[in-house]
C-alpha positions, 0 to 999 in steps of 0.5 A: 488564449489567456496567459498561465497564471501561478498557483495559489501557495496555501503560506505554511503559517496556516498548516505548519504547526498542525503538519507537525502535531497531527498531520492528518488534521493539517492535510485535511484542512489543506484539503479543505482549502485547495478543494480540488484547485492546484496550490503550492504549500509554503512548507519551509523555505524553497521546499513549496511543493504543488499539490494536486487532487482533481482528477483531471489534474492528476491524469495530465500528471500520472498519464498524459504527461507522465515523462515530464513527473519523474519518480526521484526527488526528496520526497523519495529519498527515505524509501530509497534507503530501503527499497533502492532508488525509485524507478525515475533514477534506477537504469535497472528499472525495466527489468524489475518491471518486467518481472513484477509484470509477468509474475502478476499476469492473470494466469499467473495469479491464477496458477498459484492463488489456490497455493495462497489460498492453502496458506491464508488458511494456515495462518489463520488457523495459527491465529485462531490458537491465539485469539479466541481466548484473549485480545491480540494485536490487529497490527501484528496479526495481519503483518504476519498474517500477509506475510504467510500468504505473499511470501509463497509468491515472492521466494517460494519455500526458500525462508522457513516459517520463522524467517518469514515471521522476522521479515515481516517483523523487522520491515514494518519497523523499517516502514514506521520507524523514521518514515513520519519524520523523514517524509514530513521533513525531507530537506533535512539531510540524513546526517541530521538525526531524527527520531526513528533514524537508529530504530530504522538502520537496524531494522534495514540491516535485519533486512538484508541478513535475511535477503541477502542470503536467499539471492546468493544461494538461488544463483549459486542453486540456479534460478529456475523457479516462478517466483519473483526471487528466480525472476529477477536473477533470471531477468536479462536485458537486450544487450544480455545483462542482468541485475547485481545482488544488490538490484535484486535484493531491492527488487524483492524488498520493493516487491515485500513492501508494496505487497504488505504494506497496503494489505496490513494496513487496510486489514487493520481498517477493516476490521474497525469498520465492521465492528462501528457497521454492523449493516454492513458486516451483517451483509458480508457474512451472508456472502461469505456463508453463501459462497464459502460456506464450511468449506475454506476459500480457494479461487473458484470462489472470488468471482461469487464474492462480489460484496466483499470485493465492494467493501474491500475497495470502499476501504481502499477509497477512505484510508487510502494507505498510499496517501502521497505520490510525489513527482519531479517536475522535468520541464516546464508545464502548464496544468488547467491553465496554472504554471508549473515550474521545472525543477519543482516538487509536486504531489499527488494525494489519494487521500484528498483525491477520495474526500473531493465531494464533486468527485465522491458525494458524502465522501466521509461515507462508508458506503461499499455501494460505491463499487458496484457493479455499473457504477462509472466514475473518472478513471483517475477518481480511484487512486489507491494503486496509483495509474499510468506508467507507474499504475502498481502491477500487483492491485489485481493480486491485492484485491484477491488476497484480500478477499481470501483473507476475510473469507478465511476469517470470516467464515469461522470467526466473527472479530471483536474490537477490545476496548474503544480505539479511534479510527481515525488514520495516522501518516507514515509511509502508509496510512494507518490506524492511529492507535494499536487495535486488539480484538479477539476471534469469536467463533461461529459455530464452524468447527475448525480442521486444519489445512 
């Protein structure tokens, strides 16, 4: 059996410069290079993480081996200023996990999905007054859009209307403010500042006036509601204990961002893509009038759209919005024959895992035909919800709202890009579009009626 042998390391004279000017270029080119083999990337100092993309790599790490790669390290630090601390150094993990799990069970989702339906459609009423006149931003419509619909699932009717607008407001600022600095620069210590840092500590502390209060006043009222809020004040361990005000609150923050963030980003990359497609939009509006027609979109429709389901995945696949998993290495290890080393940093990339040209042909391809039906691929091919253990328990929710959402917009409005922006992604704590997006909503021909 022949002795493991060190990684590549891939020195950071080759990508640094560019990780810094434009880093979706550099880790392109790193992607390039590796072109599915384990390297390390000579970043700065000892900071030399692995990177891994294959997917035979990435199983051994998400599942086979998914106790020795720990969620914490300094990868995880800028969101933990956020969210709390990943579930890898947080003893309360297991009872966030459990009531994320049972609040986005099957039957669950499909108790309330005609509830989120009914609100989708509100909010897209709302966007109507404001977008068929005149260009409005992608960005901004969607966040308030996907925050109309979640938020139903995650405090129930506990925030008004005007609450909900503000979280999504001051959470995407804490999600763009000093993440692209932070993550690029993770050894740099929090006392060091960095562009964003105050944006970003404004924003967390907007956050917590507005969360706060809900967990208070639902312990004092008593939890008694499915929503995730009453969940996890209700959640208790074997020994009987239950979560602190501050567990909860970063339960529900947790529960805000991964619910959000992948949605409002692939939102904004839809709606570039139909407009550069016309193919393949022209096929998606004819499912949408066949299936949902003049009535408004509810769950006995989602099996029937099928293609929109299709697409949505194929935007998922390409701008894949979680574009880093990192990983603590606990012990040593050996991964395809390649040492790795305890201690260590390792990343996973979603981003480069899509774009493997073994894995995905024509992989810079838009092409929804990916997904259909009797297509078979490795289960780790596919990361976008990342897997194992770890796997996001709310994909099959994310894949209904979406399709939701573009049955909602679609079937009354056709929208139209302003101006000549790129689609080409920037990356922060998400991947997203790198330049603002406008368009306006050109209606077609459905007479509009309140929900």
């Amino acid at each position: 059996m022949p002795r493991p042998r060190d990684a590549k390391t891939i020195s950071s004279f080759r990508f640094l410069p560019a990780l810094l000017r434009d880093p979706v270029q550099a880790t392109d080119e790193v992607g390039r290079i590796s072109d599915g083999d384990i390297v390390r990337l000579g970043v700065v100092g000892p900071f030399r993480p692995y990177l891994v993309t294959h997917p035979d790599h990435v199983q051994h790490v998400l599942r086979d081996h998914a106790d020795n790669y720990r969620r914490e390290g300094l990868l995880w630090k800028p969101l933990s200023r956020l969210v709390g601390e990943p579930s890898g150094a947080d003893p309360a993990w297991a009872l966030k996990k459990g009531a994320y799990q049972a609040m986005f069970s099957g039957p669950n989702i499909a108790s309330f999905t005609d509830d989120v339906a009914r609100a989708i459609v509100e909010a897209v009423d709302e966007l109507a007054d404001r977008a068929v006149d005149r260009p409005v931003d992608a960005a901004d419509e969607m966040t308030r859009l996907v925050y109309r619909a979640i938020t139903r699932v995650i405090v129930g009717d506990k925030m008004p209307l005007d609450q909900i607008d503000e979280l999504g407001r001051v959470l995407a600022t804490a999600t763009t403010s000093s993440f692209r600095s932070r993550m690029l620069l993770p050894f740099v210590p929090f006392w060091v500042p960095l562009p964003g840092d105050r944006a970003f500590r404004r924003a967390v502390q907007a956050v917590d006036d507005l969360i706060f209060p809900i967990v208070r006043d639902s312990r004092r009222r008593g939890a008694d509601g499915g929503d995730i809020v009453s969940r996890l004040i209700r959640a208790r361990d074997e020994n009987g204990n239950g979560l602190d005000e501050q567990n909860i609150r970063d339960g529900v923050v947790a529960l805000f961002v991964a619910a959000t963030e992948t949605s409002v980003s692939i939102l904004s990359f839809l709606w570039m893509v139909l407009d550069s497609r016309p193919d393949i939009a022209a096929k998606l509006y004819a499912e949408i009038d066949r299936v949902v027609g003049t009535d408004h979109p509810r769950r006995a429709h989602l099996s029937e759209l099928r293609y929109a389901k299709m697409v949505t995945q194929e935007v998922l696949r390409l701008y894949s919005p979680g574009w880093i998993i990192p990983r603590t290495v606990v012990a040593d290890d050996v991964i395809d024959g390649v040492r790795i080393r305890k201690g260590s940093i390792l990343v996973i990339s979603p981003y480069l895992t899509h774009r493997l040209a073994d894995v995905w042909p024509d992989p810079r391809v838009f092409d929804p035909e990916r997904f259909a039906p009797g297509q078979s691929r490795h289960r780790f091919a596919f990361l976008t919800f990342s897997g194992g253990p770890h796997q996001c328990v709310g994909s099959y929710f994310f894949t209904i709202e979406a399709q939701l959402i573009m049955a909602a917009m679609l079937s009354r409005f056709e929208p139209v890009i302003h101006g000549s922006p790129s689609i080409e992604p920037r990356l922060g704590l998400t991947l997203k579009p790198s330049e603002r997006i406008q368009f306006l909503l050109r209606p077609r021909g459905r007479v509009t009626s309140n929900v």
